[in-house]
C-alpha positions as CSV (number, residue, x, y, z in Angstrom):
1,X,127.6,36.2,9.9
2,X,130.4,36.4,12.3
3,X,129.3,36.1,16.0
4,X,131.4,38.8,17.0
5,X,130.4,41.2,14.3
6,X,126.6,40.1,15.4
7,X,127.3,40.8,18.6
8,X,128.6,44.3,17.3
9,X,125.4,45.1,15.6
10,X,123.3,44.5,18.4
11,X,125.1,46.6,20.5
12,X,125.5,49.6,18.4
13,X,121.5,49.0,17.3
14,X,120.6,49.4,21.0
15,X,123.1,52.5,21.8
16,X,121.1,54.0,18.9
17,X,118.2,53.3,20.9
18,X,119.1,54.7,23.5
19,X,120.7,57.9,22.3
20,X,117.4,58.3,20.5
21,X,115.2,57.8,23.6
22,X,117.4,60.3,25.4
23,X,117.4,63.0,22.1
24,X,113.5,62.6,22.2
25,X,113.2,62.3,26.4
26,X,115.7,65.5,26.3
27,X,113.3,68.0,23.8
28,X,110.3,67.2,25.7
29,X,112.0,67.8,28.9
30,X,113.8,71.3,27.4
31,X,110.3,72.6,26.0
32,X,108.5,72.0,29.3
33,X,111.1,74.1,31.6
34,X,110.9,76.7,28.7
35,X,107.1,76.8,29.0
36,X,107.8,77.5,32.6
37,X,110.6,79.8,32.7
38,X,109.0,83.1,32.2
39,X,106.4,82.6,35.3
40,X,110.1,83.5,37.3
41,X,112.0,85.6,34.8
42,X,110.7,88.3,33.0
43,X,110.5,88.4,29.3
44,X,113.5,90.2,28.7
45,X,116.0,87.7,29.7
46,X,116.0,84.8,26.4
47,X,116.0,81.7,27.2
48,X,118.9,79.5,26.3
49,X,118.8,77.6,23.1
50,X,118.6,74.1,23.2
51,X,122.1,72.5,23.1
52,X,124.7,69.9,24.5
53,X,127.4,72.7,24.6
54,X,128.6,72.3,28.3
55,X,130.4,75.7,29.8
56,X,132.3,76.2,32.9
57,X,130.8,79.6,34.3
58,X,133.4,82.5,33.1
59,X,133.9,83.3,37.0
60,X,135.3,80.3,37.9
61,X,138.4,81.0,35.4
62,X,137.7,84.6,35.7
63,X,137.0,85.9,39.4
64,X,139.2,89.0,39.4
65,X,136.8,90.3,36.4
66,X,133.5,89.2,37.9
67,X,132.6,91.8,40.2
68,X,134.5,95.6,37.7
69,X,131.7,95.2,35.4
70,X,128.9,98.1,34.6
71,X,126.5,98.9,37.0
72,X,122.8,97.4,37.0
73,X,124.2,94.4,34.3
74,X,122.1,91.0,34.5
75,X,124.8,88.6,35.4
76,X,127.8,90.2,36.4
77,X,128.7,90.8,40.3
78,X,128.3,94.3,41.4
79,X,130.9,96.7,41.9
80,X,131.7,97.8,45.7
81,X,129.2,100.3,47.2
82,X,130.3,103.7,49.2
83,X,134.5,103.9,48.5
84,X,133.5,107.7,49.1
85,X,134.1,106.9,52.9
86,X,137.2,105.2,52.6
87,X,139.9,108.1,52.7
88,X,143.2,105.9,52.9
89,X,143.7,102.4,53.7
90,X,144.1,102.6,57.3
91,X,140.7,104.4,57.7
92,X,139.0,102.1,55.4
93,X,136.6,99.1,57.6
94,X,134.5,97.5,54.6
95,X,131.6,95.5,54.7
96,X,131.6,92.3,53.0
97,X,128.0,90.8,52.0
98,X,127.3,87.3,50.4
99,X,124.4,85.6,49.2
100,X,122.8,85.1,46.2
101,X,120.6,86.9,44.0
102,X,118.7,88.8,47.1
103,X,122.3,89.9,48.1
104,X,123.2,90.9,44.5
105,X,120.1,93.1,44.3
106,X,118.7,90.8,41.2
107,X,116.6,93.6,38.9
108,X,116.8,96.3,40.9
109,X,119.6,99.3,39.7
110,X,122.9,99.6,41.9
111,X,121.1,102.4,44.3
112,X,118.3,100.6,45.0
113,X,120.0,97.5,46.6
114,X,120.9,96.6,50.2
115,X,124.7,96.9,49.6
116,X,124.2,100.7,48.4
117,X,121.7,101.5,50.9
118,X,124.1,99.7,53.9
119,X,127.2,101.7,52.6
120,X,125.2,104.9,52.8
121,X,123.9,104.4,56.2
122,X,126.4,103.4,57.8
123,X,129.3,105.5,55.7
124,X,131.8,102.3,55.2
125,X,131.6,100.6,52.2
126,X,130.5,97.6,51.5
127,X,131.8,94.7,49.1
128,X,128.6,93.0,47.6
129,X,130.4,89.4,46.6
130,X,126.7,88.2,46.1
131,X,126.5,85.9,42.9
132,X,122.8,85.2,41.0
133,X,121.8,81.8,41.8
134,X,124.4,81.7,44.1
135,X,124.5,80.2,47.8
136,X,127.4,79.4,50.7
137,X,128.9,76.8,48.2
138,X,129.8,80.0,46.4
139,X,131.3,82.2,49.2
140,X,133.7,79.3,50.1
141,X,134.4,79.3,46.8
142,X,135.7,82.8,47.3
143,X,137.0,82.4,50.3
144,X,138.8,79.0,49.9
145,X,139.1,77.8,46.8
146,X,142.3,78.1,45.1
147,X,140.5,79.3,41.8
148,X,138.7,81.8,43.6
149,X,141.8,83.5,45.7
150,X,141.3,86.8,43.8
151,X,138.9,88.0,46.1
152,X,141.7,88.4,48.4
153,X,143.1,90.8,46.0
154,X,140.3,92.4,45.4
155,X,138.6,92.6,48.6
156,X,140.3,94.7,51.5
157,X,140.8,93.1,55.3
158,X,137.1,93.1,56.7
159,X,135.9,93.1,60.5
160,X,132.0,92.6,59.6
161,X,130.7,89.9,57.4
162,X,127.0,89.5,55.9
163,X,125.2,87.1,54.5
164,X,121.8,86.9,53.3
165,X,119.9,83.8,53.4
166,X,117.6,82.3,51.5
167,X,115.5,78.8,52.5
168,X,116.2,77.6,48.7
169,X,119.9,78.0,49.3
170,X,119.8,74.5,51.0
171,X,119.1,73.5,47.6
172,X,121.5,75.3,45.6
173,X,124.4,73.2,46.7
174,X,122.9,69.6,45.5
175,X,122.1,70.9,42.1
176,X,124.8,70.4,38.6
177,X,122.7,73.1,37.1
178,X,120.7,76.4,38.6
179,X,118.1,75.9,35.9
180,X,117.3,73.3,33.6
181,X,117.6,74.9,30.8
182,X,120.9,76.8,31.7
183,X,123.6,75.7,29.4
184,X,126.5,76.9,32.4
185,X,127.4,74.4,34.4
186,X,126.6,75.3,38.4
187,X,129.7,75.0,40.5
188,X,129.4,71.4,42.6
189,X,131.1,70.5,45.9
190,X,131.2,66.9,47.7
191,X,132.9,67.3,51.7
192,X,135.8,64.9,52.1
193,X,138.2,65.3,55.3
194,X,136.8,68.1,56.8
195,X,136.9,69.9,53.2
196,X,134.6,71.0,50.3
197,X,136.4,69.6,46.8
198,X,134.6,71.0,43.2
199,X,133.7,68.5,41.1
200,X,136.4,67.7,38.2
201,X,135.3,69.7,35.0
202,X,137.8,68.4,32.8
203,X,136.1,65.3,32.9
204,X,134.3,65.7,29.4
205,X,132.1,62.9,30.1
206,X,131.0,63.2,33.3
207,X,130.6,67.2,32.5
208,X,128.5,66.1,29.1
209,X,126.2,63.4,31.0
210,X,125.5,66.2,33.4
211,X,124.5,68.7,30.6
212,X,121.9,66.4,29.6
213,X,118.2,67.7,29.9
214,X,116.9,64.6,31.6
215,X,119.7,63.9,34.2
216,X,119.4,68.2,34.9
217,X,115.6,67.1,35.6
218,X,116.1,64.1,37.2
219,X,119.2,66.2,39.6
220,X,116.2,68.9,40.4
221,X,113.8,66.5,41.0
222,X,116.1,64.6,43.3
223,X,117.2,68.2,45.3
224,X,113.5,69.1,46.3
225,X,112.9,65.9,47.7
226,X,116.0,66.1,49.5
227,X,115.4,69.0,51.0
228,X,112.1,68.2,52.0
229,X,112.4,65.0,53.3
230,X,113.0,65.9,57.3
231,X,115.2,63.1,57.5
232,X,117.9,64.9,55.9
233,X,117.9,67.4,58.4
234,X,121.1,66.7,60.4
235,X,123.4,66.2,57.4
236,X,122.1,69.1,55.4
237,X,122.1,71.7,58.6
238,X,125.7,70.3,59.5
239,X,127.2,70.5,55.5
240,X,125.9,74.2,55.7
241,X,127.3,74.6,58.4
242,X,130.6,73.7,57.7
243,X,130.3,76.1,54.5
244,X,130.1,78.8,57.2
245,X,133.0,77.9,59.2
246,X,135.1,77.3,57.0
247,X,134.8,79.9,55.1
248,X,135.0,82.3,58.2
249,X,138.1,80.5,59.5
250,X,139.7,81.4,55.5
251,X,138.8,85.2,55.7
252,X,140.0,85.6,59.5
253,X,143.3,83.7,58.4
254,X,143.9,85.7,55.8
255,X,143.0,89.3,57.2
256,X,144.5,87.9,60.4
257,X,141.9,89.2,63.0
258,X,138.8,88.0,64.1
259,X,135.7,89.0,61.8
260,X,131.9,89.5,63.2
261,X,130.0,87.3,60.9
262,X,126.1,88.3,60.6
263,X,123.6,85.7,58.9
264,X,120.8,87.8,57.5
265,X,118.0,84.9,57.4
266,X,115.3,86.1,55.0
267,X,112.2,83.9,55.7
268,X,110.1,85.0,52.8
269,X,108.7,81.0,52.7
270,X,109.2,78.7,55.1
271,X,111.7,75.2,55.3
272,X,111.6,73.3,58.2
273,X,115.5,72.9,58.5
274,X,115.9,76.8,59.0
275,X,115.4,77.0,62.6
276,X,117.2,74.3,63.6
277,X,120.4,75.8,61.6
278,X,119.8,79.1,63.2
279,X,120.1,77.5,66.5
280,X,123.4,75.8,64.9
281,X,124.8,79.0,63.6
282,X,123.9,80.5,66.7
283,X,125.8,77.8,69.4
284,X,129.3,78.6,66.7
285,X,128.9,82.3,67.8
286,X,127.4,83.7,64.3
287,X,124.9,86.3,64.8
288,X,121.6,85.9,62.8
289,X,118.6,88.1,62.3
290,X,115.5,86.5,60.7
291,X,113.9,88.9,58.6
292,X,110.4,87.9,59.8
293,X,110.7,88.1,63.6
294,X,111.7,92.1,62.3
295,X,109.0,92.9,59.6
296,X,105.8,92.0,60.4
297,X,104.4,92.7,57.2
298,X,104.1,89.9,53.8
299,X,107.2,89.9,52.8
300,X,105.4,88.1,49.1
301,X,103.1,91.1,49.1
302,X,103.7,93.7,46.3
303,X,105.2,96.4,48.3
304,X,108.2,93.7,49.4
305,X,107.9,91.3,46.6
306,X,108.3,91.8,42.7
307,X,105.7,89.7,40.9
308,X,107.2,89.0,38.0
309,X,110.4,87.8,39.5
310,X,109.9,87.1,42.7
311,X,112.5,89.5,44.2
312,X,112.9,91.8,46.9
313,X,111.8,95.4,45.9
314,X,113.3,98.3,47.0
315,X,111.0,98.9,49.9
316,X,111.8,95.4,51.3
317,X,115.7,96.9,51.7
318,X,114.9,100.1,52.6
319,X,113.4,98.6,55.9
320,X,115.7,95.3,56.3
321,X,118.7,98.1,56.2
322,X,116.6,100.2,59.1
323,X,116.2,96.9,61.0
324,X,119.6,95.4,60.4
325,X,121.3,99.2,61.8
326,X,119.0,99.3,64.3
327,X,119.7,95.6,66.0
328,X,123.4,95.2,65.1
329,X,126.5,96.6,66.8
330,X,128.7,97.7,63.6
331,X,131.3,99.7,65.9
């Protein structure tokens, strides 16, 4: 036999291999996360099928569309709270809030989130741009990105910015993937020369070694260390950071006035990087209110914490919307 075509066989034998070992590595790791998913979603949300099938999320193609969509819907961003008090466009001041899913008001219905309940307090509305799963990677995305410019169209010129913070947001920004079993790509930023660049989806195979169950485990596995491992404080307080400022120098370029930028931090478990980037966020003049140092109660307990999810309830905004008007200046 031809030592080329030899040579041939043995390789395409072992690719075989491989592909097989990853097939069979990739079931077991798919059917474990599923066994797991439910103890943090309720049963009404199906899991997703097992598949290679990478998507691009629909609102990074799609933003202008992402937040017009029905009220209380799963995914989709929420439309803008309390328009009512905006008689004409020189009278209108909105809010703008970020975040994540505790922004979005995950599983609660539109009048029982922090957005609504702001809006109404105050009597301005306010612009929830909170996206499930979501963290800062996602309001520069917004903010800066050149495929997420339609927020500019859709948002008017703001003076007060929110954000609500969560400790696992630190993660959110190493991950390819929210969930292991998701089969939409998560939205992936490296920092080069002072700026945040996505990662290159139309790179098939980098995009379809990423949708792989195991290198999704491996990528979550590598994140929690990450972020535990004190050693990374510096660079992943200063990355954050930089998320912040940037995307406050965007908006206040753009709406051409300076914005007051308020960092909700809601401590519901605690990550020992968190105070040092509130004392970061605090020397670049943001103005930050952690939740606990307000609330004295459990903030996992029943009354503040839904069990099934592991969400705020409508309780926990009902006081962090008492505490937030009481402590901030909006005038």
């Amino acid at each position: 036999m031809n030592k080329v075509i030899k040579i041939f066989i043995i390789i395409l034998i072992n690719a075989m291999i491989v592909c097989a070992v990853v097939f069979v590595s990739d079931l077991l790791i798919y059917k474990h996360y599923k066994s797991i998913y439910y103890k943090t979603n309720p049963r009404t949300f199906q899991i997703q099928e097992f598949t290679y099938v990478p998507n691009i999320p629909s609102y990074i193609y799609d933003l202008s569309g992402f937040f017009k969509e029905k009220d209380d819907i799963y995914y989709w961003g929420r439309k803008p709270d309390g328009l009512q008090y905006c008689k004409d466009k020189k009278d209108c001041r909105p809010i703008v809030l970020f975040g994540g899913s505790y922004a979005y008001g995950q599983y609660l219905k539109y009048n029982q989130t922090f957005s609504y309940k702001l809006a109404h307090k105050l009597k301005r509305p306010v612009y929830n741009r909170g996206i499930i799963g979501g963290s800062w990677h996602l309001m520069y995305f917004q903010t800066n990105d050149e495929q997420g410019k339609d927020f500019y169209k859709d948002v008017p010129p703001s003076d007060t910015v929110i954000y609500i913070m969560i400790n696992d947001h630190f993660r959110r920004t190493l991950l390819y993937y929210f969930n292991v079993v998701d089969k939409f790509v998560y939205p992936h930023y490296i920092l080069k020369k002072d700026k945040f660049v996505m990662d290159n989806y139309k790179n098939r195979p980098v995009t379809f070694f990423n949708s792989l169950y195991t290198v999704k485990h491996f990528n979550h596995v590598y994140a929690d260390n990450y972020i535990n491992d004190f050693k990374n404080n510096k660079k992943l307080t200063d990355t954050a950071l930089k998320y912040f400022l940037l995307s406050r120098e965007a908006m206040e370029k753009h709406w051409g006035k300076k914005i007051k930028f308020i960092v909700i931090v809601y401590d519901d478990w605690y990550l020992n990087h968190t105070d040092v980037f509130i004392d970061k966020l605090k020397e670049n003049n943001f103005i930050v209110l952690k939740v606990s140092d307000y609330i004295k109660a459990d903030l996992n307990s029943p009354e503040y914490k839904m069990q099934d999810n592991l969400h705020p309830t409508e309780r926990a905004y009902k006081e962090l919307v008492d505490v937030v008007v009481k402590n901030i200046d909006f005038n």
